[in-house]
N, C-alpha and C positions, 0 to 999 in steps of 0.2 A: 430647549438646551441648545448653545450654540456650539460648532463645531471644536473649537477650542476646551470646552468647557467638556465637551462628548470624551473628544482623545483624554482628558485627563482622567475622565472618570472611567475610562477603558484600562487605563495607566492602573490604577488607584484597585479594579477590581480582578486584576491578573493579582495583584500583592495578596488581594482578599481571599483569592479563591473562588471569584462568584459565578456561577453559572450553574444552569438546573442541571447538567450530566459532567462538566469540564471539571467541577469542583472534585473529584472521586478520581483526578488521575494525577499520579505524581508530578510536583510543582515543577518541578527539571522538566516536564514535558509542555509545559503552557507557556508563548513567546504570543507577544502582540504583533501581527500582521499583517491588521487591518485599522483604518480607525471609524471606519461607516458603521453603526449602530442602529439596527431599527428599532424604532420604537416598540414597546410591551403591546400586546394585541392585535398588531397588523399582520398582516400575512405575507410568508417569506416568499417569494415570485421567482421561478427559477425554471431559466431555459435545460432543453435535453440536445447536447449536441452528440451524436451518437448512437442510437438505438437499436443495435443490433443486439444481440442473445445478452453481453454486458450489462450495457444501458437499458434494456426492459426492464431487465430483473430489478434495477436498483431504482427504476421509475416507479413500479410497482411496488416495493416501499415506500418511498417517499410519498408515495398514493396514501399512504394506511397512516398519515400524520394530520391532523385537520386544521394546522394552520401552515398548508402548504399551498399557492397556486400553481400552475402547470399554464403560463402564457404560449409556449412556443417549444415546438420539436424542430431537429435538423437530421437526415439522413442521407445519404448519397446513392439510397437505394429506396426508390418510393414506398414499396413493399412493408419497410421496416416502420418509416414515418408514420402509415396511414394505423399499424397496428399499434404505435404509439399514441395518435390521437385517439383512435378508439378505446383504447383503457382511459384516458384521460376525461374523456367524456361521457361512458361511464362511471366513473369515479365522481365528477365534482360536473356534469351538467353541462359545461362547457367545454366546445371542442377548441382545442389549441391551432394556434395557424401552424402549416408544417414550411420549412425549408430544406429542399432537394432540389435545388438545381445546378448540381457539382461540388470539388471539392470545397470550393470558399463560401460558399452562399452562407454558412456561420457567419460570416460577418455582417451580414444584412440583420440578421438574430440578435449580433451585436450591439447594435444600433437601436434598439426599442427601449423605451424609456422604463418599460414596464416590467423590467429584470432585474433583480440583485442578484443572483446567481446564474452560474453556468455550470452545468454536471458534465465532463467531460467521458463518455463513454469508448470513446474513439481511438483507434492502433495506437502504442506509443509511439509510432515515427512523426504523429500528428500532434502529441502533448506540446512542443514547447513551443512552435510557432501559434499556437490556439490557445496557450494561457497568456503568451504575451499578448497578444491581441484582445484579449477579454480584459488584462489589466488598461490597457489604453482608452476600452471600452467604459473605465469605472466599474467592472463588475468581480464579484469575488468568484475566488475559480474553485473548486471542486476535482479533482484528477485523478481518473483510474490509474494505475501503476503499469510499469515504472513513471517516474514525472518527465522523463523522455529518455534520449540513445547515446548520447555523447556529451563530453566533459565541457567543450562551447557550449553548449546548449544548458548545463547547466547554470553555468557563470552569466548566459543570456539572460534566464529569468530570473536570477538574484539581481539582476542588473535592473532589469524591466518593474522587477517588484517594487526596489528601492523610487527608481523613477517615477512612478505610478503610484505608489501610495496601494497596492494591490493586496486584495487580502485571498488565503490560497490554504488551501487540506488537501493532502495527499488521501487519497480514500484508502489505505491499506488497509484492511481487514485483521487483519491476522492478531494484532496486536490487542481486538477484544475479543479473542478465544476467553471461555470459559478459565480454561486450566492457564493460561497463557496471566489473563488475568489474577488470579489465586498466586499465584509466581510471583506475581508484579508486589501484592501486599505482602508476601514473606520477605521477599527480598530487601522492601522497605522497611520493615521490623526488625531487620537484624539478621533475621536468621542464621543465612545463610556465609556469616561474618563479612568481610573485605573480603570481593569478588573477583577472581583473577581469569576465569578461563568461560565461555560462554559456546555452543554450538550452535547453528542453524542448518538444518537443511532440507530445502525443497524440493523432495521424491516422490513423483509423481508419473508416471508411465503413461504418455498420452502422442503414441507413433499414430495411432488411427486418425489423431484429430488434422493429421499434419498432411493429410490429403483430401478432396476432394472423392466421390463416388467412381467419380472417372478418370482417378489416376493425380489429378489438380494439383498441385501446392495450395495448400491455405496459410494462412499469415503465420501460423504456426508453423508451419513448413520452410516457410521462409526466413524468421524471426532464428533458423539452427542454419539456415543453407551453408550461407558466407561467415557468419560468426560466431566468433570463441569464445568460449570463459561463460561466466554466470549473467546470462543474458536476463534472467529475469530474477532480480537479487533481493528484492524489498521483502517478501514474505518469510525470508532466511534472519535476514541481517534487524529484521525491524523488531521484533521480539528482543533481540538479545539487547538491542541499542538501550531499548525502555528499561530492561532490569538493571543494565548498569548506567543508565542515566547519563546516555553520551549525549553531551548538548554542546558541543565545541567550544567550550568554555572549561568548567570543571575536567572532562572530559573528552578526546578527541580523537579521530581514526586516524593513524598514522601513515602507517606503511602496509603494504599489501606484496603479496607473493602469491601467483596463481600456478596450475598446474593441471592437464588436463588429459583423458585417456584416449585412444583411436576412437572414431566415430563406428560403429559395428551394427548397432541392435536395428534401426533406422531401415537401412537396406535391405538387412535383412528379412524384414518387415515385410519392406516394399516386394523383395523378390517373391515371398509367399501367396501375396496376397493378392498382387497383378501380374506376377511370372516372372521367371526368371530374365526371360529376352526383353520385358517391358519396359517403355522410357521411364516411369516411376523408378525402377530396380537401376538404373543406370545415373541416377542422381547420387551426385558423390558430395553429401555431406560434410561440413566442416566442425561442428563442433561435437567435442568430445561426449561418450555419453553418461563420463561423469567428469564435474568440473570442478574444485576443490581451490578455494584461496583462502591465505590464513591472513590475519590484520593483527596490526600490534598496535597498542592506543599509548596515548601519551602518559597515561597512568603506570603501562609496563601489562597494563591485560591482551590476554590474546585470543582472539573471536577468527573459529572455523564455521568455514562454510559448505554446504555442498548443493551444488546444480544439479539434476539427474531427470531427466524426464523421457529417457530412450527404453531403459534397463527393463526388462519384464520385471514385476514383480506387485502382490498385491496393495490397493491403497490405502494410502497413510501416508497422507503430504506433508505433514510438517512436524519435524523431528528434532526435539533441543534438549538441550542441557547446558546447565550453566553449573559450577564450581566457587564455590568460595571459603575462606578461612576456618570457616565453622561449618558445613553442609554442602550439602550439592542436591541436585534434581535433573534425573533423567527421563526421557522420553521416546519412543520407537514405536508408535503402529498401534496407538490406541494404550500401550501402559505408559504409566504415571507413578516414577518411584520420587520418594524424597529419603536422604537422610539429613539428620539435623545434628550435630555431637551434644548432647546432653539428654537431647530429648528422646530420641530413635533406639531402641534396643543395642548395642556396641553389634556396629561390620553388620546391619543388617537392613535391608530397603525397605520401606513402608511404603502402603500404596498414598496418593496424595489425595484420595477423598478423605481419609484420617484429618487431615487439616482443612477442610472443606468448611465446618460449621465456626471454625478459631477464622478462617481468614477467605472465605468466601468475597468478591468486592462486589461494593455497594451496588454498582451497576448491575450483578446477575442480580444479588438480594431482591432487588426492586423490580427489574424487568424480563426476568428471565424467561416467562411464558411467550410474551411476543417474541426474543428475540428467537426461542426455539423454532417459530415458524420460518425463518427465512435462511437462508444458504451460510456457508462455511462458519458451520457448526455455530448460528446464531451471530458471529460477526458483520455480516452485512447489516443487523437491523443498528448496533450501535455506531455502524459505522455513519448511515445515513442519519440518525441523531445526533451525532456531534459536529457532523459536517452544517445541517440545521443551526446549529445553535450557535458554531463559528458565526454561520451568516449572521446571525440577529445580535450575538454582542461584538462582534472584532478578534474573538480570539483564536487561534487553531491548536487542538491536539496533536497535529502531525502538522508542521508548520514549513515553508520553505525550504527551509536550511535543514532541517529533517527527513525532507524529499528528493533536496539534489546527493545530501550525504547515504544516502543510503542508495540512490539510484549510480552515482558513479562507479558502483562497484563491478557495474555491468562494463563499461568502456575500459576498466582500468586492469579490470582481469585479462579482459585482452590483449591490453598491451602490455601486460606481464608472460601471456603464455608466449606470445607470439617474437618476445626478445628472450624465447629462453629461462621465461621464469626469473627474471631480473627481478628484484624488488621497484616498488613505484611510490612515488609520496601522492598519498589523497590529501586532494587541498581542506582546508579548514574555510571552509564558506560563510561561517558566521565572521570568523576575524578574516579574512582574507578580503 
């Protein structure tokens, strides 16, 4: 098949549906952004840039797939590499060459003939200059979240993409939650009628993580130091986008308005835990330790969000509801209500495993056992399959323009708290 011939039957099979896991996710959500296709039976070859706690974890899936190879690790901490090859080579026999000689040596990784992919495991202040660089490379990119920090940085790799011919999945997780999933098919059934109101929010209480044993900033520490607003927004915003099928087209994010509270729990943290007089406890945090921005879409829907990872409180990170003409579905801390108007008892919540066997999707039906084995509530393993399956036919479930829209929310909440809570226009990256 020649290349011409490849792009059209890429064209021809997004219309189809066709893919062994892509097919099972709403059509609003499948865009072609790649057109490299590997052939049926070869093996997808995919470098690990990254390897720290991240990137193991999702090498070690990617391990448990058997038409995966594992050419090449990169880490800028040797430590991290050499434990990546060792799984590697346990796994399939052959040890991977490692790259650790500084921040860029990725790009020597680059350069191997014997990669279609690149799993990017690595800080997001590193995402967009290393996906650009992997599109230049020919290779499809792969990216842990956010897809980077700032609204250029966006506009770069839409730019780089277009240029490049690059094909690219944001790895968000969240989006094949069990329940999150089950959502996705009522939603699409009607249910829950014309959908006007959607929540997300990421509560998660992780002050410990934000320091080192000795007091340190770790990137978590650092990632709240200097910045406001909802610095880490895709596990929030990326659920709700999928139920109403925001694809800058049909649908589009408008306008934003942020708001955020005194920075408090952090310190107070710190003052406990290393003292009062300690330089920990003297670190005067900037973002708030709840961050709340509301988005109005061009349809007239309006999607809240909430940031929170200061607050004591037990967990249960991801918390939504969504609202529509006919029904609603809410979420807080492990329950799960639905009501549905004709179906639900009148003014009363049902729990949503009630709907569990009517609208279960195809992806738990089938793979539920593996995915229970792997982290955030089974989302990792579909994440690492469809990121697979991108590579081999050209298509992405979470595709570009799904990555930067949902990541800008991080830059733009800031520039909304920090003018006062001004309203801001989020650009539309597919037509823009």
């Amino acid at each position: 098949m020649n290349e011409i011939t490849r792009r059209r039957a890429l064209q021809l099979a997004i219309g189809a549906g066709a893919g062994a896991l892509l097919t099972t996710l709403p059509s609003a959500c499948l865009f072609a952004d790649a057109t490299k296709a590997i052939e049926g039976g070869k093996k997808i070859r995919v470098g690990f840039i990254g390897v720290g706690d991240r990137g193991t974890g999702l090498l070690k899936i990617a391990l448990r797939f058997p038409d995966v190879e594992i050419p090449a690790v990169c880490d800028i901490i040797p430590a991290h590499a050499k434990r990546a090859q060792d799984l590697v080579e346990k796994a399939h026999g052959k040890r991977p060459e490692s790259y650790e000689q500084g921040p860029h040596d990725y790009r020597r990784l680059l350069e191997r003939g014997d990669i279609d992919a690149v799993l990017l495991g690595t800080p997001q202040e590193l995402h967009a200059e290393q996906t650009i660089d992997a599109f230049r490379a020919k290779k499809f990119v792969g990216a842990e979240v956010p897809a980077c920090t700032t609204v250029d940085e966006c506009w770069a790799m839409v730019r780089a993409q277009k240029e490049h011919d690059g094909g690219y999945m944001l790895l968000e997780n969240y989006i094949y939650s069990s329940y999150v999933m089950q959502v996705q098919a009522m939603a699409d059934a009607g249910l829950f009628g014309d959908l006007t109101y959607g929540f997300g929010g990421y509560i998660h209480e992780i002050r410990d993580m934000r320091f080192t044993k000795d007091g340190q900033l770790t990137w978590r520490g650092r990632n709240v130091l200097k910045n406001r607003g909802l610095v880490y927004p895709t596990h929030a915003i990326g659920p709700v986008c999928r139920w109403m099928g925001i694809d800058g087209v049909k649908d589009s994010l408008q306008t934003l308005v942020a708001m955020d509270s005194k920075p408090a729990a952090t310190k107070l943290f710190a003052a406990e835990k290393f003292g009062s007089e300690s330089e920990p406890a003297k670190i005067d945090f900037e973002n708030g330790d709840t961050n709340h921005a509301l988005i109005r879409t061009k349809q007239g829907r309006l999607i809240e969000l909430r940031y929170d990872t200061s607050s004591p409180r037990p967990a249960g990170m991801g918390q939504y509801s969504l609202q529509g003409t006919k029904g609603a579905y809410d979420s807080a801390f492990g329950l799960r209500h639905v009501y549905i108007e004709g179906r639900s008892p009148a003014h009363q919540w049902e729990p949503l495993e009630k709907y569990e066997s009517e609208f279960q999707h195809p992806y738990w039906k089938k793979q539920a056992e593996q995915a229970k084995t792997t982290g955030h509530g089974g989302g990792d393993w579909f994440t690492i399959a469809d990121f697979l399956q991108a590579v081999r036919t050209g298509k992405s479930p979470i595709d570009m323009i799904d990555a930067v829209t949902w990541t800008c929310i991080r830059p733009l909440s800031e520039q909304s708290i920090r003018n006062g809570s001004q309203p801001v226009e989020v650009p539309n990256f597919r037509q823009g």
